[in-house]
C-alpha positions as CSV (number, residue, x, y, z in Angstrom):
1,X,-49.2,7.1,26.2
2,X,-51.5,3.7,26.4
3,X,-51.5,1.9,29.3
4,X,-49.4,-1.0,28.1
5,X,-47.1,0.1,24.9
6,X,-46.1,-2.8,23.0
7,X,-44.8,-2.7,19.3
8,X,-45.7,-5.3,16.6
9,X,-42.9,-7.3,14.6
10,X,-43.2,-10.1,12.0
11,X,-41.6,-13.3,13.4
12,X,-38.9,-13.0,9.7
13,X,-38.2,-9.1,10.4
14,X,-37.2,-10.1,14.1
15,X,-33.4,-10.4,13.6
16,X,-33.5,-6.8,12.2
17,X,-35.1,-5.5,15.2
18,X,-32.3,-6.0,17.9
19,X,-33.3,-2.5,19.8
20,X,-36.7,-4.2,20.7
21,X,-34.8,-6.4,23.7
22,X,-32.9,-3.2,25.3
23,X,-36.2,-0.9,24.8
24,X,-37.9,-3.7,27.0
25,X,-34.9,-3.1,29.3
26,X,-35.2,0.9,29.5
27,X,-38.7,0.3,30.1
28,X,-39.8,2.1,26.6
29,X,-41.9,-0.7,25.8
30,X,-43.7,-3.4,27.9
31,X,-44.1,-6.1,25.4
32,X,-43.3,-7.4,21.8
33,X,-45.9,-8.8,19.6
34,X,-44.9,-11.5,17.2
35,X,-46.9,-12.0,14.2
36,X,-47.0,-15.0,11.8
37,X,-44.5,-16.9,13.9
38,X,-46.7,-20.2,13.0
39,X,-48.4,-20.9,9.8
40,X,-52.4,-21.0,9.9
41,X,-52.5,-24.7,9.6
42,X,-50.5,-25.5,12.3
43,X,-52.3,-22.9,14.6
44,X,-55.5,-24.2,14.1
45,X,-54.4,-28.4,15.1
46,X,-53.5,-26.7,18.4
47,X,-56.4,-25.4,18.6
48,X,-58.6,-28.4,18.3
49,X,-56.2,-30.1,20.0
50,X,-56.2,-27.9,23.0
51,X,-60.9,-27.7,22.9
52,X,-60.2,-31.5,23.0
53,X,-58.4,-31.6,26.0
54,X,-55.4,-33.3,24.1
55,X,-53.2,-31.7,26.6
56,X,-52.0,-31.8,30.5
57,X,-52.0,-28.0,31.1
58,X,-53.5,-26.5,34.2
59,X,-56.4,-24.2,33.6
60,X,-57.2,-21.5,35.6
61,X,-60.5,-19.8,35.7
62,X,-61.0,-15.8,35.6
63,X,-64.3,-14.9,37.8
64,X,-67.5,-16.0,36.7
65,X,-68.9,-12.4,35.2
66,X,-65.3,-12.5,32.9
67,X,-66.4,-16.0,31.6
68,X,-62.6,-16.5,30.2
69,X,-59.6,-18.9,31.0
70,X,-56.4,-19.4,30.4
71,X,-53.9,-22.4,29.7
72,X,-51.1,-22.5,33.0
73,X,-50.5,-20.9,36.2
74,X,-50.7,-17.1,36.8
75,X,-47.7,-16.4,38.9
76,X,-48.8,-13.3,39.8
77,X,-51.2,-14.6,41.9
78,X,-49.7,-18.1,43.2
């Protein structure tokens, strides 16, 4: 079993997929992935939007040796 099962949906096939929601519940899943839920051109004007800084989200830094960030506030650790 991986470490963190998830399954993969399309964002149009996600009405079919109503078990998804109660297989999070049982704890038979720990995440859904939702592909294709925006269009290509759309994702990449939030992307230069968001390397310009055209935002007010808090970043928070991983350690140095991960050189990685993320966008918002990881409540696991706050």
């Amino acid at each position: 079993m991986p470490f963190f099962p998830t399954v993969t949906v399309e964002a149009a096939q996600v009405g079919q997929s109503p078990q998804l929601l109660t297989r999070l519940r049982h704890r038979e899943i720990d995440g859904i992935v939702v592909k294709n839920v925006y269009d290509r051109a759309t994702c990449e004007a939030l992307r230069i939007a968001l390397e310009a800084g055209h935002h007010d989200l808090i970043k928070t830094e991983f350690p140095a040796k991960f050189a990685a960030f993320f966008y918002g506030i990881n409540l696991g650790g706050a």
